[in-house]
N, C-alpha and C positions, 0 to 999 in steps of 0.2 A: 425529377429525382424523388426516390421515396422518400417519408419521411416515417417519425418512431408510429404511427398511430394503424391503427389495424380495425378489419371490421370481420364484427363476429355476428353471425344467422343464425337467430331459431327459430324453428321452423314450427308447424301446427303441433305435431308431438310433445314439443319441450314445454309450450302453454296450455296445453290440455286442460293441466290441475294446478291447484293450488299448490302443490308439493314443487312443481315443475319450475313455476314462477318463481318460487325460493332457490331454485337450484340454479337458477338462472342469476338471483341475485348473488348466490356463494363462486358462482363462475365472475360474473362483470367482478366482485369487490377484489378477485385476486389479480387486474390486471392495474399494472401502476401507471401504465402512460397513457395517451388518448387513444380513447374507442370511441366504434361508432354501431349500433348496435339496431339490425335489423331481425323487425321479427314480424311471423306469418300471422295471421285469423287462426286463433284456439282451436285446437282438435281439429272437430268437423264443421264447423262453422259455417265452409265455403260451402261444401254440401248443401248445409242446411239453407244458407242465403238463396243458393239456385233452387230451392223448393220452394220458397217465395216468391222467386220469379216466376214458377210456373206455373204458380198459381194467377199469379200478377195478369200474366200476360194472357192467360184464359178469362181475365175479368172475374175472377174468383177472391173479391177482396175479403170475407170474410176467413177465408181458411187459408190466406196471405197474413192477415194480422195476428190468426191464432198462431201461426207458428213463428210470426216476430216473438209475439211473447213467449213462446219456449226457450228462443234462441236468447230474450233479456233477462230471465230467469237465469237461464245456466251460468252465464257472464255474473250475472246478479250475485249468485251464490260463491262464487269462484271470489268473488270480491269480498264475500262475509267471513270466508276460511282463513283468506288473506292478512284484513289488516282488524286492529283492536278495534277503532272508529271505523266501521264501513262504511259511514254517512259519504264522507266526503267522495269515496271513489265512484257509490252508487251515484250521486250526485254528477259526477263526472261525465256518464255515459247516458246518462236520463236524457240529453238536448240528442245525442247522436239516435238513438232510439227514438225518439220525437219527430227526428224530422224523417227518418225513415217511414214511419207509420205514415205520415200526412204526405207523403210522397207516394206511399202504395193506395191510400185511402180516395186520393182529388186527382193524381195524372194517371194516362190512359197507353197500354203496353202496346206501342206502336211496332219498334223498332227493336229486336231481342236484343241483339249483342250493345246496344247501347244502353238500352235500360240493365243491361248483365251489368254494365261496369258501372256504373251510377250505384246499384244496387249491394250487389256483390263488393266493391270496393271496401265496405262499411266495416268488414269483420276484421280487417287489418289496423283500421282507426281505430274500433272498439279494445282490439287488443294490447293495442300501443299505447292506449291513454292507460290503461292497468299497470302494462309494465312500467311503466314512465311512472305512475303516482307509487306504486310498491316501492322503486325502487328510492324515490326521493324521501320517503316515510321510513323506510330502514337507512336514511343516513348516507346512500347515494346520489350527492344531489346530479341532474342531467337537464340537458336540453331535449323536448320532444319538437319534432319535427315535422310538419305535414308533407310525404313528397307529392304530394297532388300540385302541391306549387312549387316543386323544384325538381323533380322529373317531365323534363318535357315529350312529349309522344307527336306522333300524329295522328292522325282519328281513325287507326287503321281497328275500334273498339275488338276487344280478347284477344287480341294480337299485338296492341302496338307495339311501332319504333321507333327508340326512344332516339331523341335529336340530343348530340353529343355535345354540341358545341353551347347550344343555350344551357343545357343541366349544369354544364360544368359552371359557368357563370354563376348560375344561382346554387348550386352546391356550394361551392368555395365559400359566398358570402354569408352562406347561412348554416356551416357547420365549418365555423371560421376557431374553434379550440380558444378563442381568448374568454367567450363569459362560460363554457363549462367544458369541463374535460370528457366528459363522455355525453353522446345524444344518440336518442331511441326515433326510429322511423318504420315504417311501413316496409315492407316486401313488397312486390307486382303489382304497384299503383302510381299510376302520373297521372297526368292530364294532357289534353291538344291546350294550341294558340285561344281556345273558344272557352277555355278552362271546365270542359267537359272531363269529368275521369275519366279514364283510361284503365286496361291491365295489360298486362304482359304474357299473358297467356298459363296456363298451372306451371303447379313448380316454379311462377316467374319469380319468388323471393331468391332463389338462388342466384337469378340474374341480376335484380336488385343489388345484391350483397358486391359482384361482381363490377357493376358499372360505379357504385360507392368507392369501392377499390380503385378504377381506374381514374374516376375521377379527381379523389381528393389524395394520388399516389400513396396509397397505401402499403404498408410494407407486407403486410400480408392478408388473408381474407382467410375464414375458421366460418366452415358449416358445422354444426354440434346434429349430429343424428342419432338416432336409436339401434345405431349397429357399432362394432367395433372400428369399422375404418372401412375403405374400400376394400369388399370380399369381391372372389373369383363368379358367383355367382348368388343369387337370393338364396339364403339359407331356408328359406318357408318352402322353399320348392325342392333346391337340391340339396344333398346330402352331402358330410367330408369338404364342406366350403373352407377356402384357404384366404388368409388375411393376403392382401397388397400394398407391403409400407410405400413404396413411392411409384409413380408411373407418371411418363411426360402427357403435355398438353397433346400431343397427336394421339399418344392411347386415351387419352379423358373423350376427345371429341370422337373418335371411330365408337366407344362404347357406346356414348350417349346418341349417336346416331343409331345406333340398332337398337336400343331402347333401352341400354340400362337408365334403372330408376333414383340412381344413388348421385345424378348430377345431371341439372336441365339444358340441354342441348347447347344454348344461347349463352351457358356462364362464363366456358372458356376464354371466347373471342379478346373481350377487354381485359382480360386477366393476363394473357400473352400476348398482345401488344403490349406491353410493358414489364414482362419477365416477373409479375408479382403471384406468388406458390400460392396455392388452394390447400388446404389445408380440410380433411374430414376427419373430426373427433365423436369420440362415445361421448352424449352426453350423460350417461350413466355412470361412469367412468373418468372426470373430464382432464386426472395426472397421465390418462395414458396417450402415446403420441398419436394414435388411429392412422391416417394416411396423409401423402401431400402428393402433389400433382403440379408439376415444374416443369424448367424448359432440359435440364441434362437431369439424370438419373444415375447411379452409381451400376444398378442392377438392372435388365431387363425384365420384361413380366416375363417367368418362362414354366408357367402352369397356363392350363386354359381354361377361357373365361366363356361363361356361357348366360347367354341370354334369352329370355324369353319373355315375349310379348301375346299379352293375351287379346280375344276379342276383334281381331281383325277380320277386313274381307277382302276376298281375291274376284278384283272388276277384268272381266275382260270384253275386251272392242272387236269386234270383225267388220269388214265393209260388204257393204248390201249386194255388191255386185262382183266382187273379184276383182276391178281394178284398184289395188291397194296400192298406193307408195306411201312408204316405209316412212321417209323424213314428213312429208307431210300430217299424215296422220298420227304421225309424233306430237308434231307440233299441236296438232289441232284439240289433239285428247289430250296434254297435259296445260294448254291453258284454260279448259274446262277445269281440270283435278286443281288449279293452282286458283282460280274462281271461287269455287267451295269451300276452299281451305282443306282442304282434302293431303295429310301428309304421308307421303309413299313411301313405304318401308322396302321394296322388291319388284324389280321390275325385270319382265321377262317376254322378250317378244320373236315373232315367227314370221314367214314370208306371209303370212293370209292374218294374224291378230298381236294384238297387245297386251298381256296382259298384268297388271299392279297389284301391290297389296295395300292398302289402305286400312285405318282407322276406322273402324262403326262408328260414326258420329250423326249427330243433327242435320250435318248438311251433305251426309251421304243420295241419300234417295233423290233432291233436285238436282245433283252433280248426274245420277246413272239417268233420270228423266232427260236433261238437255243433252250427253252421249247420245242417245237415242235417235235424237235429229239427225244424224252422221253415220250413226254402227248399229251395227244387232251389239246390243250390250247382253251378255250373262254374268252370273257371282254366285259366288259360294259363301257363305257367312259364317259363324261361328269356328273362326282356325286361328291359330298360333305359329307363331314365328320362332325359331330356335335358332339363335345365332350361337357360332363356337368358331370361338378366335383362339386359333391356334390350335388346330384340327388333330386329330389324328383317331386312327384307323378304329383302335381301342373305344375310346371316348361318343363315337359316333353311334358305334355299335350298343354301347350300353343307355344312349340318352332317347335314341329312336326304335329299338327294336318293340316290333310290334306294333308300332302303330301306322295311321293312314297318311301318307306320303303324297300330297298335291302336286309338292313341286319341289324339284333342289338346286341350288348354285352352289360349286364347291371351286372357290381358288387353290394356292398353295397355302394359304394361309388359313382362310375361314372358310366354314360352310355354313348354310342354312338351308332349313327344313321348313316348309310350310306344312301344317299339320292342320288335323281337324283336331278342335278340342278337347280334352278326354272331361 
């Protein structure tokens, strides 16, 4: 059963600056009942930490340290804008930064995605100890929270999944509302059984925020973005964008599968097991209502919504000889794509090839090397994916003309367009 307490996300936007982190505190002081209040690694942060690692992992320690200290800098300063005494905050985050350094300085980049989240993990702790000391120093007092020990994972490292049943255990006891009415935690961080960190893969704070919600029944869960609410499309790209005051959890997940960027893929699930609304607010704005995403809706969405995803590549398989079966070579080519991590946005296939659209990532190139054992692999790189849900004739004509056309699937409802990129 829910109860009154709600959890509210912000994300790397809203901690950027020092402005942001006040606003954040004019948001927490207006709620009266218990919150629980997750927030991402500042700005760029995460960026910045995977440039340490790649430095790291090239054995490049000195130009890993230099831009540790850019990154304690920025935080550094962001702390002096903040509060009258900065001792105490800078103090705060000097051990975090400490053992950062003697960790990139003495161990050796074996293993990437493990040392990502060892590493990477940090800008979420850095930032949580800021909000968490700001907010206790302007007269809200809170609990900070490590979920490195109270999100449990498995070691599946920049993917993990999270294990429901011990979190919830250790959540309950440690964000138990008796010693303080509101507590500040990390976004897309746990750990496995071995107490190794963990992430949850980008954008995982929204999931974070989300399995907070299921876990400790929350009555609602509030991302604060830098848009007005759920719009029909990225205003940066398309023109005439329409606001969407509410849409059910089945339109939040079909978006988020085709890549809108305004909800991560994973936050639904435990938010609708238990019928608890998602709620997206300006937080520039934070009187106005922005969006909510529930199980009934009064209104249908009945404008179309369009997507686009940049930087994709389209892999295709053929077999070396012409005896190709169909299901087998299904099977075969996607538990290589599902190996890499490889996530497939469009899948199109023919009596003689297969062919996917995939992510440009790090672990593209060894996923098309081992295909290769099996197929003549070829790809195209540099294309765009154009989803539009809720089609029509009009619509189509004015988002694609003119441009180069790879590939299309059109239902009654949606189409898409793989495109090269302009």
């Amino acid at each position: 059963m829910k109860n009154s307490m709600k959890v509210y996300k912000f994300g790397g936007a809203s901690v950027k600056s020092a402005d942001g982190i006040r606003n954040i505190l004019k948001i927490v002081s207006g709620v009266e009942g218990n919150l629980f209040v997750v927030v991402s690694a500042m700005g760029k942060t995460t960026n910045a930490l995977e440039e340490v690692l790649e430095h790291f992992m090239k054995a490049e320690k000195t130009l890993s340290l230099t831009k540790l200290a850019e990154i304690e800098a920025y935080h550094t300063e962001i702390i002096r804008e903040l509060f009258s005494q900065p001792t105490k905050g800078i103090q705060a985050i000097e051990p975090l930064f400490d053992t950062m350094k003697k960790y990139v300085a003495e161990e050796v980049g074996d293993d990437y995605d493990r040392c990502y989240d060892h590493l990477v993990s940090y800008g979420e702790v850095i930032s949580t100890t800021i909000v968490s000391a700001f907010l206790e120093d302007s007269g809200v007092h809170n609990g900070w929270l490590d979920m490195r020990q109270l999100l449990m994972t498995d070691s599946n490292f920049r993917e993990a999944n999270i294990r429901m049943d011990e979190s919830a255990i250790r959540m309950k006891a440690a964000a138990n509302f008796k010693e303080h009415r509101i507590y500040v935690g990390q976004g897309f961080i746990g750990s496995n059984s071995k107490g190794d960190p963990t992430t949850l893969g980008r954008e995982g704070s929204d999931y974070t925020a989300a399995v907070v919600g299921n876990l400790l029944d929350a009555e609602s869960v509030t991302i604060w973005k830098d848009v007005p609410g759920i719009l029909n499309a990225d205003p940066r790209i398309f023109q005439n964008t329409v606001h969407i005051p509410e849409l059910t959890y089945f339109d939040a997940v079909e978006l988020a599968y085709s890549g809108a960027q305004i909800i991560h893929p994973k936050t639904i699930k435990p938010l609708e097991n238990k019928q608890i609304p998602l709620y997206v607010r300006p937080f520039s704005a934070p009187t106005e209502a922005g969006s909510v995403i529930k199980g009934i809706v009064a209104k249908p969405i009945d404008v179309p919504v369009l997507i686009l995803r940049k930087n994709l590549v389209l892999v295709t398989v053929r077999p070396r000889d012409f005896s190709f079966v169909l299901e087998e070579s299904l099977s075969k080519a996607f538990v290589v794509f599902h190996k890499h991590r490889l996530k497939i946005s469009l899948i199109q296939s023919s009596a003689v090839s297969i062919s996917v659209c995939v992510d440009n990532t790090r672990y593209l190139n060894a996923a098309i090397d081992e295909l290769g054992n099996d197929f003549k692999v070829s790809y195209n790189e540099s294309l765009e994916l154009l989803t539009i849900r809720g089609t029509n004739d009009a619509i189509v004509s004015e988002t694609t003309s003119g441009r180069s056309i790879m590939l299309s699937q059109r239902t009654r409802r949606i189409a898409r367009f793989l495109m090269r990129m302009e």
